[in-house]
C-alpha positions in Angstrom: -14.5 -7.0 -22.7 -16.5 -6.0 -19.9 -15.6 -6.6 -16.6 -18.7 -9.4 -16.1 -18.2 -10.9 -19.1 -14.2 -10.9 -18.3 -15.7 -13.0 -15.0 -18.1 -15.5 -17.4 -14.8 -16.4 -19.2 -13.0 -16.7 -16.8 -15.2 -18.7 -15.1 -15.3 -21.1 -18.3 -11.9 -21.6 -17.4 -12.4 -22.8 -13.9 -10.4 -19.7 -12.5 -12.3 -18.0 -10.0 -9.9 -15.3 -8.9 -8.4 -12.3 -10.8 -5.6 -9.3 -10.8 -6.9 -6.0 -11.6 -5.0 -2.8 -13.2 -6.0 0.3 -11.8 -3.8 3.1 -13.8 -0.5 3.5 -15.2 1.4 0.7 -17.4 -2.3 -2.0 -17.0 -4.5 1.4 -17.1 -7.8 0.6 -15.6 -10.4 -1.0 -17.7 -12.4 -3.0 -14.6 -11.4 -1.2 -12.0 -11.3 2.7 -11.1 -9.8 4.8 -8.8 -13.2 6.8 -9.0 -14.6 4.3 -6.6 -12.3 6.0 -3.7 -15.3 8.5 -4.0 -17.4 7.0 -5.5 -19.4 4.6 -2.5 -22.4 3.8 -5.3 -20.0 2.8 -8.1 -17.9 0.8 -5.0 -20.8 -1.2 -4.1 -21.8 -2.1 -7.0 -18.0 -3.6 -8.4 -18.4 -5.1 -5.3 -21.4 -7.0 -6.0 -20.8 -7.7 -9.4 -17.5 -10.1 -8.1 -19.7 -11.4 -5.2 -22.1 -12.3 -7.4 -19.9 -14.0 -9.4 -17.9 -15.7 -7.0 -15.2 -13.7 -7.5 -12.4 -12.9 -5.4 -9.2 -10.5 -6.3 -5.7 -11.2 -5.0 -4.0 -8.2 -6.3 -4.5 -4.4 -7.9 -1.8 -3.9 -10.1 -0.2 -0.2 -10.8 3.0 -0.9 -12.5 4.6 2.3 -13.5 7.8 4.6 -12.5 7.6 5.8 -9.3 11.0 7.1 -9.8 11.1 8.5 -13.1 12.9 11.9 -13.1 10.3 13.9 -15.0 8.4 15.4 -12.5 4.9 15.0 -14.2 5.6 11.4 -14.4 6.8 10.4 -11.2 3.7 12.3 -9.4 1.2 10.9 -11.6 3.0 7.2 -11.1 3.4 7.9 -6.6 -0.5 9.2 -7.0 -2.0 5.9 -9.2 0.1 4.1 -6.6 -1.2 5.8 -3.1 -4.7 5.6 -4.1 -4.4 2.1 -5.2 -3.3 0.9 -1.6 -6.0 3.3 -0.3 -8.4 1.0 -3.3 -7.3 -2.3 -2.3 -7.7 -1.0 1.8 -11.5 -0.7 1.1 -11.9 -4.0 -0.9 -9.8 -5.9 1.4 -7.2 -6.9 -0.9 -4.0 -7.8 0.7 -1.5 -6.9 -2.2 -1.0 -4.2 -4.6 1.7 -4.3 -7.0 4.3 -2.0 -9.1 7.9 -1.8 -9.8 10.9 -0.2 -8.4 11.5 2.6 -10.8 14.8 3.6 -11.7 15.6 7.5 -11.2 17.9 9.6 -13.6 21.6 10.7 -13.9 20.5 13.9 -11.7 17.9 15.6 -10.7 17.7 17.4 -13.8 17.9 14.2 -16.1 14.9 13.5 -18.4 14.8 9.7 -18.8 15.6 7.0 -16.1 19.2 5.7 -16.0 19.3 1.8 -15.4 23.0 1.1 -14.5 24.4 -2.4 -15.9 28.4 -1.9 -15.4 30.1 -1.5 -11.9 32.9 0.3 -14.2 33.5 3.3 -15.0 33.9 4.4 -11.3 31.5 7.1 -12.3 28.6 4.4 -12.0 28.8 3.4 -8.8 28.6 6.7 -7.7 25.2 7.3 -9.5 23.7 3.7 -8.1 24.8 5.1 -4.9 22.8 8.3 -5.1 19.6 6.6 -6.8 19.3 4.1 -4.3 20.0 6.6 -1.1 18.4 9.5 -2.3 15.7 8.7 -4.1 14.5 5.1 -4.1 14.9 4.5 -0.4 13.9 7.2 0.7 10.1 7.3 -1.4 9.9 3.3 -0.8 10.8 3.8 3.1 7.7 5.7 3.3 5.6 4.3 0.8 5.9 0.7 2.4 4.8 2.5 6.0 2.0 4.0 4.1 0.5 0.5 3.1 1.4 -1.3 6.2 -0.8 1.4 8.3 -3.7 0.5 5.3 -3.1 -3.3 6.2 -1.5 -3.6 2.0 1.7 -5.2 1.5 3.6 -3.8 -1.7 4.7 -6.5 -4.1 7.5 -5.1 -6.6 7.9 -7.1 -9.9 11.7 -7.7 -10.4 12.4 -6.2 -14.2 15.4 -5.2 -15.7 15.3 -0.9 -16.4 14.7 -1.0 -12.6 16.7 -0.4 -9.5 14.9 -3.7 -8.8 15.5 -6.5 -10.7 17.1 -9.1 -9.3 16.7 -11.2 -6.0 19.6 -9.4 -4.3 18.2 -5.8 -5.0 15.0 -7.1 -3.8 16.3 -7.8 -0.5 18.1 -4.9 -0.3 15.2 -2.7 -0.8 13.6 -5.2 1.3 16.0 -4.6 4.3 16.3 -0.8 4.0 12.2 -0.6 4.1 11.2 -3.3 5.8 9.2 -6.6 5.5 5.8 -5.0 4.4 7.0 -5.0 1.0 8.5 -7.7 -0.7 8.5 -8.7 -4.5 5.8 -10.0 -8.0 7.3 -13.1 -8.2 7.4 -13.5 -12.2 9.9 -16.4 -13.3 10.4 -15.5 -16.6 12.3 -12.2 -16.0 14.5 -14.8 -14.0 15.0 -17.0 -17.1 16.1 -14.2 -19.5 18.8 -12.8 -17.1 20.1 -16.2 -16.7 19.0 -16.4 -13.4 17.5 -20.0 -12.5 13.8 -19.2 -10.8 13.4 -22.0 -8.7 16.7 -21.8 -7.1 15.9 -17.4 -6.7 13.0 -19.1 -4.4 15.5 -20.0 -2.0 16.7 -16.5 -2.1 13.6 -14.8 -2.0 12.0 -16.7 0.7 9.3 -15.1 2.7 9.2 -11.9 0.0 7.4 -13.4 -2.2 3.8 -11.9 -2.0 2.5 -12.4 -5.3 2.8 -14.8 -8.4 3.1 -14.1 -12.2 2.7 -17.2 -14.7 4.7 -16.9 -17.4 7.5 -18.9 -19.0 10.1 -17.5 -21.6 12.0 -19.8 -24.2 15.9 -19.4 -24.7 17.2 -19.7 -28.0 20.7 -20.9 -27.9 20.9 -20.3 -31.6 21.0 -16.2 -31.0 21.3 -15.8 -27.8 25.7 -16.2 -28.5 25.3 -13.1 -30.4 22.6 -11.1 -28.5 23.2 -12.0 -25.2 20.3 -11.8 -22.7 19.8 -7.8 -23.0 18.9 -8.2 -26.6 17.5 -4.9 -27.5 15.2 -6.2 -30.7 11.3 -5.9 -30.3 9.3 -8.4 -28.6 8.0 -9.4 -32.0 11.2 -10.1 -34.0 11.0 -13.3 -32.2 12.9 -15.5 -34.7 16.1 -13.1 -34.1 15.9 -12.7 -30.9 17.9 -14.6 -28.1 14.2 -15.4 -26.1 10.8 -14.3 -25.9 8.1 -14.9 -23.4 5.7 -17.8 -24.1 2.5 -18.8 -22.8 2.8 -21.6 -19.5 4.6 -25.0 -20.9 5.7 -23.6 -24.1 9.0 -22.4 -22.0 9.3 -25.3 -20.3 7.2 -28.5 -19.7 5.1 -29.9 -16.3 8.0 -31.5 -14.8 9.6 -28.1 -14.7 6.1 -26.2 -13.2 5.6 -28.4 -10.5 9.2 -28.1 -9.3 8.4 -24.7 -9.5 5.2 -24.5 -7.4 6.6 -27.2 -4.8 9.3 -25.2 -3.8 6.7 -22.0 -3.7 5.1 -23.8 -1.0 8.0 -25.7 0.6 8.9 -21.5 1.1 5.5 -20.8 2.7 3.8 -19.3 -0.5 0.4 -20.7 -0.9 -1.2 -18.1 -2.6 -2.4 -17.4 -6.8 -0.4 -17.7 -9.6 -1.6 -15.1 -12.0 -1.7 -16.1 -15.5 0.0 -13.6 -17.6 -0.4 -13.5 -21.2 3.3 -12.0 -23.2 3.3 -14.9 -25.6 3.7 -12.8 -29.1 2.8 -16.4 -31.0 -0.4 -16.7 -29.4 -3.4 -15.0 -28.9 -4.5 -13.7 -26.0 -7.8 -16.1 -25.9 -5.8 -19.0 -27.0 -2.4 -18.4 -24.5 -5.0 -17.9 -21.5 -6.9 -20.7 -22.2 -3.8 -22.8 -22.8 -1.9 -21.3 -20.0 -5.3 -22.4 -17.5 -5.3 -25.9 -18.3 -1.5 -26.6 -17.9 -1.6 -24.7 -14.9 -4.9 -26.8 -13.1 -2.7 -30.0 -13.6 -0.1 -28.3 -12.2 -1.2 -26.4 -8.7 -1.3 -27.9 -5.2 -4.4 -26.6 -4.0 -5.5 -28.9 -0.9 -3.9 -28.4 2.8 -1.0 -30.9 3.2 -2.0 -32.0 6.9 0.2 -34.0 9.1 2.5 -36.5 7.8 0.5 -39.5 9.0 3.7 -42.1 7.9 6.7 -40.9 10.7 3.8 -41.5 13.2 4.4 -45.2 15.1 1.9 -47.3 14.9 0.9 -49.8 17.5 -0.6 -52.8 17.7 
């Protein structure tokens, strides 16, 4: 669809704020890195959300920053400088990505995700992808954005160097706390990793919210384990696949989930994102939006007027 009548449904929906690609794994359909230069085509995105009442809480360039092709990594580092540059000039406080995972070498061809802390030879390689090349490129990029006023949000995915809560914070402490983490909890359910307890973990990192729920399926997980390598849509052999909001798990679990996000200090969006491979995209948003509205605390909570005394 086109961007204003993405905003008309949207806004049939009762959502009033959205998260925009602008190149590599989301490409760009709504929003373009052109507008860096382009102050005509600018004002006028900008109008078009204003006039819509529109806000955005995120630009989203997920891609592979590290990757240890050349072409790729430049083209990935360049969607992602100019989109903190983007979201500089619209005012947007976030943009997200992922980690990126670098090769065996310099001269390797595909990204190297390291699962096993044996063979000795492994933690030798996660030593020199995390001190030579991710640190390194993050270190700078995350001073980059912090001079821009954006904070980097990196979505936790396994084929990362970042994946988990821990190598979040350990980015996180050898960068520093103007970039933090995508908050999506159902690459926490499919490692095994319980999301509202990761909360805990993750604390103030948290700059950004992904909605989406995954379903185990104890029937084949014994035999797949939770780096089953099938596609998305052999779902019935598979040990889980993502599903749309409450089709994971119900309410009771949500609003665990989103009272803890706040109990934390994150009072921000929760982005609806739409991975369910049983429903369509039109029918998992517009499920996914009216779970989610019964779910949110939206209002301030104000003081707690009942451990006040009272006198006559």
């Amino acid at each position: 669809m086109p961007l204003e009548q993405v905003l008309q449904k949207l806004k049939s929906l009762n959502i009033d704020t959205v998260e925009l690609g602008t190149g590599n794994y989301p490409t760009d359909p709504h929003c373009k890195l052109s507008m860096l230069e382009n102050e005509s085509e600018l004002a006028g995105f900008k109008k078009l959300l204003a006039d819509n009442g529109f806000t955005i809480s995120a630009l989203s360039c997920h891609g592979e920053p590290l990757h240890p092709d050349k072409e790729i990594r430049e083209k990935n580092q360049e969607v992602n400088r100019k989109t903190i540059l983007l979201a500089e000039k619209l005012g947007i406080p976030v943009v997200i990505d992922f980690s990126g995972c670098p090769g065996d070498s310099e001269n390797a061809r595909y990204p190297n995700w390291v699962t096993s802390p044996w063979p000795p030879h492994y933690q030798e390689l996660l030593k020199w992808q995390w001190e030579s090349v991710a640190i390194p490129f993050w270190k700078e990029r995350t001073k980059f954005a912090a001079d821009h006023g954006v904070k980097i949000a990196l979505e936790m995915h396994p084929g990362f160097l970042v994946y988990s809560p821990e190598t979040m914070l350990r980015l996180r402490e050898a960068c520093g706390a103007n970039i933090g983490c995508n908050y999506d909890p159902s690459h926490m359910f499919w490692q095994g990793i319980d999301p509202i307890k990761a909360i805990r973990v993750l604390g103030d990192s948290i700059f950004h919210v992904h909605a989406k729920d995954t379903q185990i399926y104890d029937v084949n997980l014994p035999k797949s384990g939770v780096l089953d390598m099938k596609l998305y849509t052999d779902e019935k052999n598979r040990g889980w696949i993502f599903r749309t909001c409450g089709y994971g798990h119900g309410a009771e679990w949500w609003k665990e989930f989103v009272s803890t996000l706040r109990m934390y200090g994150y009072d921000y969006v929760l982005s609806i994102e739409h991975e369910d491979s049983l429903m369509s995209p039109n029918e998992g948003l517009t499920k996914a939006a009216a779970f989610l509205h019964e779910v949110v605390i939206r209002e301030e909570t104000g003081a707690p007027w009942w451990i006040d005394n009272v006198s006559a």
